[in-house]
C-alpha positions as CSV (number, residue, x, y, z in Angstrom):
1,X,-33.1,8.3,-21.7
2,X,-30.0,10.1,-23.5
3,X,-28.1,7.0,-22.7
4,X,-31.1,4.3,-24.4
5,X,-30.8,6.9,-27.7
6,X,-26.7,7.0,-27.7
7,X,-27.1,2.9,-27.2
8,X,-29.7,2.2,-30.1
9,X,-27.9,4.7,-32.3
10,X,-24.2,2.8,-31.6
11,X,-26.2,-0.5,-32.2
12,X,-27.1,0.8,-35.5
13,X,-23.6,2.6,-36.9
14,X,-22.7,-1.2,-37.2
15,X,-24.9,-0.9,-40.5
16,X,-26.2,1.4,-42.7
17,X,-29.0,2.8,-44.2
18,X,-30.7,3.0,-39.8
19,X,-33.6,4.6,-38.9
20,X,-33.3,8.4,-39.3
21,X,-32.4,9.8,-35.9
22,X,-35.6,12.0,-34.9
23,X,-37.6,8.7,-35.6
24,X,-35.3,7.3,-33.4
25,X,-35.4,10.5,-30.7
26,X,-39.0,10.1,-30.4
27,X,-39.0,6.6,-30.1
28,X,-37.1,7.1,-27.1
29,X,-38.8,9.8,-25.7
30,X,-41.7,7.7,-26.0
31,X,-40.6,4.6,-24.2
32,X,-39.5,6.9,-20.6
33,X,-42.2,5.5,-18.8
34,X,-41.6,2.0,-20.4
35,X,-38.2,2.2,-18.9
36,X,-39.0,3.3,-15.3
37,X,-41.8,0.6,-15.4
38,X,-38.9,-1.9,-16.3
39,X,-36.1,-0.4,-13.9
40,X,-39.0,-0.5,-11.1
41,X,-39.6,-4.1,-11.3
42,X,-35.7,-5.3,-11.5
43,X,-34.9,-2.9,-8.2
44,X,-37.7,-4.3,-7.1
45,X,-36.3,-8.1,-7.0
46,X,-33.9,-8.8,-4.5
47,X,-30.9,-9.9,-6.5
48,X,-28.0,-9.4,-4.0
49,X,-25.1,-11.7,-4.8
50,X,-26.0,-15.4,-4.0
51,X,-29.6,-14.9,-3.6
52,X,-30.5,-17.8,-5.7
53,X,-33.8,-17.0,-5.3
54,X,-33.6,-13.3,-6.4
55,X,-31.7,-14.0,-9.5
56,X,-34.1,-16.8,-11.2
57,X,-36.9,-14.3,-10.3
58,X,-34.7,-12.3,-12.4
59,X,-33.7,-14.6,-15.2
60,X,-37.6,-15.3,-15.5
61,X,-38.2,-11.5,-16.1
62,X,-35.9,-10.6,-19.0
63,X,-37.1,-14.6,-20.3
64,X,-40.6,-12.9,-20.5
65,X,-39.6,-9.5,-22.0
66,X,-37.2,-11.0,-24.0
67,X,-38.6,-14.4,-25.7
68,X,-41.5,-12.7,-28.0
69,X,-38.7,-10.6,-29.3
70,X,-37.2,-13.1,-30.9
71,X,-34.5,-13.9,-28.3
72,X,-33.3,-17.4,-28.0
73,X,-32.5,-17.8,-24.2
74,X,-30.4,-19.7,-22.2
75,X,-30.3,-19.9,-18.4
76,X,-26.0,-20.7,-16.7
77,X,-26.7,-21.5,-13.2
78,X,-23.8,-21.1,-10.5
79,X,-23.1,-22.1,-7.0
80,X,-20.3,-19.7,-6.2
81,X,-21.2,-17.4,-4.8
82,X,-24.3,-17.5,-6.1
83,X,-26.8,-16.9,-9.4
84,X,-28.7,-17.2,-12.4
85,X,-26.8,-16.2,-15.8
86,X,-28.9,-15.2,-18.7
87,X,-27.8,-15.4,-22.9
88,X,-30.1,-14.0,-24.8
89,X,-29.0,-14.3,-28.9
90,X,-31.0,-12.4,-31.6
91,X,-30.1,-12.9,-35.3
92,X,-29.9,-9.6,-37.4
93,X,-29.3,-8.7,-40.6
94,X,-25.5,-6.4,-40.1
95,X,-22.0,-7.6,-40.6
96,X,-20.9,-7.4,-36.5
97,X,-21.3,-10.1,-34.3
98,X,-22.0,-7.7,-30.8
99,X,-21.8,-8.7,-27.2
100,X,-24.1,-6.2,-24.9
101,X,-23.1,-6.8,-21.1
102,X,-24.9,-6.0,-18.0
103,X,-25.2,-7.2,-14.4
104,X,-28.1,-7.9,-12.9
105,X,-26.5,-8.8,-8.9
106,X,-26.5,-6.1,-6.1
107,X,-24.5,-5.3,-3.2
108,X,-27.5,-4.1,-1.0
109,X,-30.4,-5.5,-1.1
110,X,-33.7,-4.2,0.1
111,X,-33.8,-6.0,3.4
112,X,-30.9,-3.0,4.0
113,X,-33.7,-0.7,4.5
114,X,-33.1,0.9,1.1
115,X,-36.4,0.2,-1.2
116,X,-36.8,2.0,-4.7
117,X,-37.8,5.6,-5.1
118,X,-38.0,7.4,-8.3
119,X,-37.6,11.5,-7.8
120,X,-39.4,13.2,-11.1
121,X,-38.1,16.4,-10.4
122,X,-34.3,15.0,-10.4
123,X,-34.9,12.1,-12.7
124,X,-33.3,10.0,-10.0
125,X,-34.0,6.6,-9.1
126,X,-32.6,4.9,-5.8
127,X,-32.5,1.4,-4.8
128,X,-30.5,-1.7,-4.4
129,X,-28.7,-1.9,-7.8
130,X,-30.7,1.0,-9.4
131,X,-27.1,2.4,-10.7
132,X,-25.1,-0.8,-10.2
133,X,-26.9,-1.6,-12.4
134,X,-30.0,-2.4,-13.2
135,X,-30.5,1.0,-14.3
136,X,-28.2,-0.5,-17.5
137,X,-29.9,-3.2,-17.7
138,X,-33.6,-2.0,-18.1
139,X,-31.6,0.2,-20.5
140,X,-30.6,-2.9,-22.8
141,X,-33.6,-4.4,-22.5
142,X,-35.8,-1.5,-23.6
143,X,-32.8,-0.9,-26.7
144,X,-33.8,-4.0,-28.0
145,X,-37.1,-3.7,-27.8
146,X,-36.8,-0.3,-29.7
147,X,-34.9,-1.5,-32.0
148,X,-37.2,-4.7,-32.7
149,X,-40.4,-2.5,-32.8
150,X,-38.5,-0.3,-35.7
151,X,-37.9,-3.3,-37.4
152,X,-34.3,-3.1,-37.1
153,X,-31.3,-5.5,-36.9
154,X,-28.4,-4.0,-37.7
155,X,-25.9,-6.8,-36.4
156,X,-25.0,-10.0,-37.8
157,X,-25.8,-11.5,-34.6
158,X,-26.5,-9.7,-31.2
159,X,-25.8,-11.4,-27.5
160,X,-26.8,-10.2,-24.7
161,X,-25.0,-11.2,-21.4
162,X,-26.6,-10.5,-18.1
163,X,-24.2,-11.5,-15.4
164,X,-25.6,-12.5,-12.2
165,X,-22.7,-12.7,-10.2
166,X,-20.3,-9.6,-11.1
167,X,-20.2,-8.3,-7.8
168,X,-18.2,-11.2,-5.9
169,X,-16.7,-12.7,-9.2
170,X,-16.7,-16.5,-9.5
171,X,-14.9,-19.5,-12.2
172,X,-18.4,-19.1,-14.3
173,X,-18.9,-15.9,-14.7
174,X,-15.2,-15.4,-15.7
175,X,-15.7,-18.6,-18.2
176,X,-18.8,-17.2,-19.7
177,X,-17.2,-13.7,-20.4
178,X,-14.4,-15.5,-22.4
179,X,-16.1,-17.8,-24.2
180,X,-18.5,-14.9,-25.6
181,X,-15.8,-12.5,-25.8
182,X,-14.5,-15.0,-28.3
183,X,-17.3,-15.3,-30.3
184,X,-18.4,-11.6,-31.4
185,X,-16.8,-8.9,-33.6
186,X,-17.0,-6.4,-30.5
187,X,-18.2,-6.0,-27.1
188,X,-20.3,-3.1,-25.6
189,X,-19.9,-3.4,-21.4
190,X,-23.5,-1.5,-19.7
191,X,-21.8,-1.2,-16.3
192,X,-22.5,2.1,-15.0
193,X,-21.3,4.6,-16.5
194,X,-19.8,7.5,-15.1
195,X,-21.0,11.6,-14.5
196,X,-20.8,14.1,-17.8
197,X,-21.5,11.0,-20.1
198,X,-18.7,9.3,-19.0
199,X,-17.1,6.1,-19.7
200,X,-14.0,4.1,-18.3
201,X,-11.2,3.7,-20.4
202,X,-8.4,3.0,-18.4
203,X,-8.2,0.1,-16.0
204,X,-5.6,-1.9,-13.7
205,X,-4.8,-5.5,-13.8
206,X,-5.3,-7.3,-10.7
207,X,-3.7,-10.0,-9.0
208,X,-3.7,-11.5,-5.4
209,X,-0.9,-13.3,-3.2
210,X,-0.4,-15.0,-0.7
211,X,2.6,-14.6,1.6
212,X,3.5,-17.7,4.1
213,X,6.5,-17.4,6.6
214,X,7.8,-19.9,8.4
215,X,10.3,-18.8,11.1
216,X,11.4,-21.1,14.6
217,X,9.0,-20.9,17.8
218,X,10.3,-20.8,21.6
219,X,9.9,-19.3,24.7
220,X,10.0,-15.4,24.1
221,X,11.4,-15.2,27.6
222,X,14.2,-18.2,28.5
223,X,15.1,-18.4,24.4
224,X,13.8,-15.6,22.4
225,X,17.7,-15.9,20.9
226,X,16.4,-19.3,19.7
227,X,13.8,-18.3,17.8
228,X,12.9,-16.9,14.4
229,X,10.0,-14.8,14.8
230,X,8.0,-14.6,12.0
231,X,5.7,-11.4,12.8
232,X,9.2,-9.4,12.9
233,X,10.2,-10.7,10.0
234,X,7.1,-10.2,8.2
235,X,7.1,-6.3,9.4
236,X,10.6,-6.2,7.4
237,X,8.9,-7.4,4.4
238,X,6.2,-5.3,4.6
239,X,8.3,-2.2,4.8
240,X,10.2,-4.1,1.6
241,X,6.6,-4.6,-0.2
242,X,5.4,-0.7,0.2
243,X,8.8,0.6,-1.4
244,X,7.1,-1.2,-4.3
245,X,3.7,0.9,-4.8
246,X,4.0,4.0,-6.7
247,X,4.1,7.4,-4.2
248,X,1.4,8.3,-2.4
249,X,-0.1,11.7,-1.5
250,X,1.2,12.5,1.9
251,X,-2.2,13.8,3.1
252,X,-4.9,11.8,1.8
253,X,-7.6,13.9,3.3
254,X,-6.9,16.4,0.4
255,X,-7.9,13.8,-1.9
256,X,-11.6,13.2,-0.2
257,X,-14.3,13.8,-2.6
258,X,-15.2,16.8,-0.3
259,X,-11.9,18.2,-0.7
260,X,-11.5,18.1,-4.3
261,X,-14.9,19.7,-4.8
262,X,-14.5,22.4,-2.6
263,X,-11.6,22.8,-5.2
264,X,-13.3,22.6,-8.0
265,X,-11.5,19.9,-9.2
266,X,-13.3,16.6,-11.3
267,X,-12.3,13.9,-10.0
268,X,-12.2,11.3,-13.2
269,X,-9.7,8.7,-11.5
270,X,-6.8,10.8,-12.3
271,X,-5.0,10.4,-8.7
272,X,-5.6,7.0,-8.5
273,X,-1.5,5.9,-8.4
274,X,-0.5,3.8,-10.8
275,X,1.1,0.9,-9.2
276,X,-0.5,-0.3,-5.4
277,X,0.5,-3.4,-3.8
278,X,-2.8,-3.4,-1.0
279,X,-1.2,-5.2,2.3
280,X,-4.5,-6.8,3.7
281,X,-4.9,-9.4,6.0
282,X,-2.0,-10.1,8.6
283,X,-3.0,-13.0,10.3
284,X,-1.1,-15.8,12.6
285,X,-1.7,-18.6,15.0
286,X,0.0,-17.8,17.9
287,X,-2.5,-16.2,20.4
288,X,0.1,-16.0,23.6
289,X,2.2,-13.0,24.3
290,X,5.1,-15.4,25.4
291,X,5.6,-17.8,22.5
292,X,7.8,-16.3,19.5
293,X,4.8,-17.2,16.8
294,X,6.8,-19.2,13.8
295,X,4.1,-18.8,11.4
296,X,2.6,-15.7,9.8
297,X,0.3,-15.3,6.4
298,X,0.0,-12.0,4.2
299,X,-2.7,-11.4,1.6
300,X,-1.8,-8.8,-0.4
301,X,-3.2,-7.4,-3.6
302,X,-1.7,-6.0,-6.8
303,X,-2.9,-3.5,-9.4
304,X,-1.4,-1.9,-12.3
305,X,-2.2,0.1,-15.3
306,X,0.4,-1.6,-17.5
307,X,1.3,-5.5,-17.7
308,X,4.9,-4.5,-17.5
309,X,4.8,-3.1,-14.6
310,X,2.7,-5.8,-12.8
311,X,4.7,-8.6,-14.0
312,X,8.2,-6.4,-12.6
313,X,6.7,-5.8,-9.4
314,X,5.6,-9.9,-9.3
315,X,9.4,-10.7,-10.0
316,X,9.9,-8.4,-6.9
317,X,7.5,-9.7,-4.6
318,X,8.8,-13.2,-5.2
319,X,12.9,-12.4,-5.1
320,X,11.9,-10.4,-1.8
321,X,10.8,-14.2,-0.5
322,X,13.9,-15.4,-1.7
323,X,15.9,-13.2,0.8
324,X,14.6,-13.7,4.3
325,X,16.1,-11.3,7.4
326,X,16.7,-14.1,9.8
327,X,18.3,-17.5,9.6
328,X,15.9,-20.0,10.2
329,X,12.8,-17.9,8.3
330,X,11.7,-19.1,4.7
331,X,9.2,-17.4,2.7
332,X,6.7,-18.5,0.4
333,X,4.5,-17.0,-2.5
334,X,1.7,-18.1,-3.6
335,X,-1.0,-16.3,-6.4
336,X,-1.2,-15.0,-9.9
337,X,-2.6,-12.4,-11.9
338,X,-6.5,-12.6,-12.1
339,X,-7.1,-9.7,-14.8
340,X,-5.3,-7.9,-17.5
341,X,-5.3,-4.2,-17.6
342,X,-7.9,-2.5,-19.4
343,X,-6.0,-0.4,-22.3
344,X,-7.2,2.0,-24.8
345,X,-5.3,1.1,-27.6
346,X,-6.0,0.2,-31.5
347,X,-9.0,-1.2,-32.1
348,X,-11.0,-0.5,-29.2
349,X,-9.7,3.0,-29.6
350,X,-11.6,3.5,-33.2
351,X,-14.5,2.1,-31.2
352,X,-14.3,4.5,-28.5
353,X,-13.8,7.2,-30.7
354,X,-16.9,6.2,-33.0
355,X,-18.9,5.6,-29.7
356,X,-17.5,9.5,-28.7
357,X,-19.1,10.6,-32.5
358,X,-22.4,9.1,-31.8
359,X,-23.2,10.4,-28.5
360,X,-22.1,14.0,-30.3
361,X,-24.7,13.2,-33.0
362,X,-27.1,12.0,-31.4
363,X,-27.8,14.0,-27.7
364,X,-25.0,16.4,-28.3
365,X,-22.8,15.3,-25.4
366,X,-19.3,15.4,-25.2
367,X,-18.0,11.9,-23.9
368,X,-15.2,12.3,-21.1
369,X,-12.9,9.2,-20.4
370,X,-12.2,7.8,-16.5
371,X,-10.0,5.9,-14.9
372,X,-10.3,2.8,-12.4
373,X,-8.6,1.2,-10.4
374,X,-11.6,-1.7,-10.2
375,X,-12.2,-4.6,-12.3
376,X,-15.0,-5.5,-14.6
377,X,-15.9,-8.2,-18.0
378,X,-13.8,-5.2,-20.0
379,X,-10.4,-6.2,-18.6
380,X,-11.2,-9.6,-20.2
381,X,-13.1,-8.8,-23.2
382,X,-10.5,-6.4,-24.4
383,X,-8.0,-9.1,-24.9
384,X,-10.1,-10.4,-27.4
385,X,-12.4,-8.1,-29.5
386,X,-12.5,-3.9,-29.6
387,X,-14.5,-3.2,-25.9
388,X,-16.0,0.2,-24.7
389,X,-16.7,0.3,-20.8
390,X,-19.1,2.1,-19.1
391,X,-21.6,3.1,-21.6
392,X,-24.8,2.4,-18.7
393,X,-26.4,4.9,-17.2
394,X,-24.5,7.8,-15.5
395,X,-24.1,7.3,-11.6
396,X,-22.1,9.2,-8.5
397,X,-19.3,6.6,-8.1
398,X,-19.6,6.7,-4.4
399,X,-23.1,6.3,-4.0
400,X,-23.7,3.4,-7.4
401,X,-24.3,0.7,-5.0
């Protein structure tokens, strides 16, 4: 419920004279069971990734809650993978045009054997998406319901995204993101949000390749000297490609979550390194122990914290291709960067640091900042208007799915 109070109260800094803050506190309080009620229903709903079916269910259910608040809604249907977008736009009476952004798509879904479960005593809920997160989401709709029974508006024009297909990505979602990104003064991303009142403020870039070479088949017996093998040569370039990540800890069972917290370490994303070039899939053709294979793909993927660095290690990957071992062997690259990094930095920083004063006025918590190595709508958001990530509800970040 801190999180609902710290939301509304954000939503209203974008104008003044608000609703004084224990009006607002008790309003909260008074809407817990309101809230559970909601988050029960979404976790309730299968809404895995491409369940069609799951997602209009839904689409239907914030339509209901949101349409005699005043929302004009509009339903984005997708085929790839899979889902039911939903833009819900209220018109307010402030000077900020703000995009709210949650997800309503799950990994799991309850046909995992994982049904919903509230604990009282912990003020835990479980489920299929109760964290990732349509815990955020029952959290943005019961803001603007608060804020609509206090009579208050305090945005120019407020847009709430629910994405239904965040999870696996697709063209539409990434379309959508932009085109609202574009459109508002600031954007406010209700992904789940991390322990101690956290929130992410740091995040890579991402980019995937794809690696084809092409070397000379034979007879590994009567003319291996013949041949170009391709596997070989790929094991040269991946030994080429690792020089290129940043250094990694030698034992990476000290770095466990176990192992840290028997430490008494926090682990915030601060050992995450800061330039990793995944090798992921090796795959080739040839299936016969006596045929030099002359045909080998790589999938690799890239992430960085800074654009120059992903753009130098690119450069790399691609004059690597240019310098194969073996006569007879040519290498091709083929892929592009898919995200920007995520950067505190002007703008968004005076947004994150009025987001930090709020939560301190409001529920008296001190906001601590994360990093990630993941993608979400923030990467993209950023490049266009101030972004804070991460501001849904709190969640273990090994057990949010």
């Amino acid at each position: 419920m801190r999180k609902i109070l710290t939301s509304v109260a954000m939503l209203m800094s974008f104008q003044s004279p608000a609703a004084d803050l224990q009006t607002l506190t008790d309003a909260v309080k008074n809407s817990e069971s309101a809230y559970l009620s909601t988050l029960e229903s979404l976790v309730r709903i299968d809404s895995d990734t491409g369940n069609m079916e799951g997602s209009q269910k839904i689409a239907d259910f914030i339509q209901m809650r949101l349409a005699p608040l005043g929302g004009k809604i509009e339903f984005v249907k997708s085929d790839k993978p899979g889902g039911v977008h939903v833009i819900a736009r209220f018109a307010g009476e402030g000077r900020k045009r703000v995009l709210l952004y949650g997800h309503s798509d799950t990994v799991l879904s309850s046909k995992a054997g994982h049904g919903y479960k509230y604990d009282p005593a912990t003020k835990i809920a479980y489920g299929p998406g109760a964290a990732d997160s349509k815990g955020s989401v029952a959290m943005l709709l019961e803001s603007i319901r608060l804020m609509s029974e206090l009579n208050e508006r305090p945005y120019k024009e407020l847009i709430l995204y629910i994405d239904a297909e965040e999870e696996g990505g697709s063209k539409t979602e990434d379309e959508l993101v932009e085109k609202l990104a574009k459109e508002v003064d600031v954007a406010l991303i209700a992904d789940t949000g991390r322990p101690d009142f956290g929130i992410v403020t740091k995040r890579k870039a991402s980019g995937n390749f794809t690696i084809r070479i092409k070397g000379i088949s034979g007879h590994g017996g009567n003319a291996p000297h013949a041949g170009a093998n391709a596997l070989t040569e790929a094991g040269y370039l991946i030994v080429e490609l690792d020089k290129l990540n940043s250094r990694f800890p030698d034992n990476p069972l000290e770095y466990t979550a176990a192992a840290l917290a028997a430490k008494g370490i926090k682990d915030r994303g601060q050992f995450i390194p800061d330039n990793v070039l995944n090798i992921a899939v090796i795959s080739t053709p040839n299936n016969k122990t006596n045929v030099i294979p002359d045909q080998v793909e790589l999938r690799v993927n890239l992430r960085t914290y800074e654009q120059k660095e992903f753009e130098r290690i690119q450069k790399a990957i691609i004059d690597l291709a240019k310098k194969p071992r073996r006569q007879g062997v040519t290498i091709t690259v083929e892929g592009a960067q898919g995200m920007p990094p995520l950067e505190l930095a002007g703008d968004s920083l005076k947004l994150v640091n009025a987001y930090k004063k709020v939560a301190k006025a409001t529920v008296q918590k001190e906001v601590s900042e994360w990093m990630a190595g993941g993608v979400t709508p923030a990467n993209s958001t950023a490049r266009f208007v101030p972004t804070i990530d991460c501001i849904g509800v709190d969640s273990d970040p090994m057990l949010e799915h």
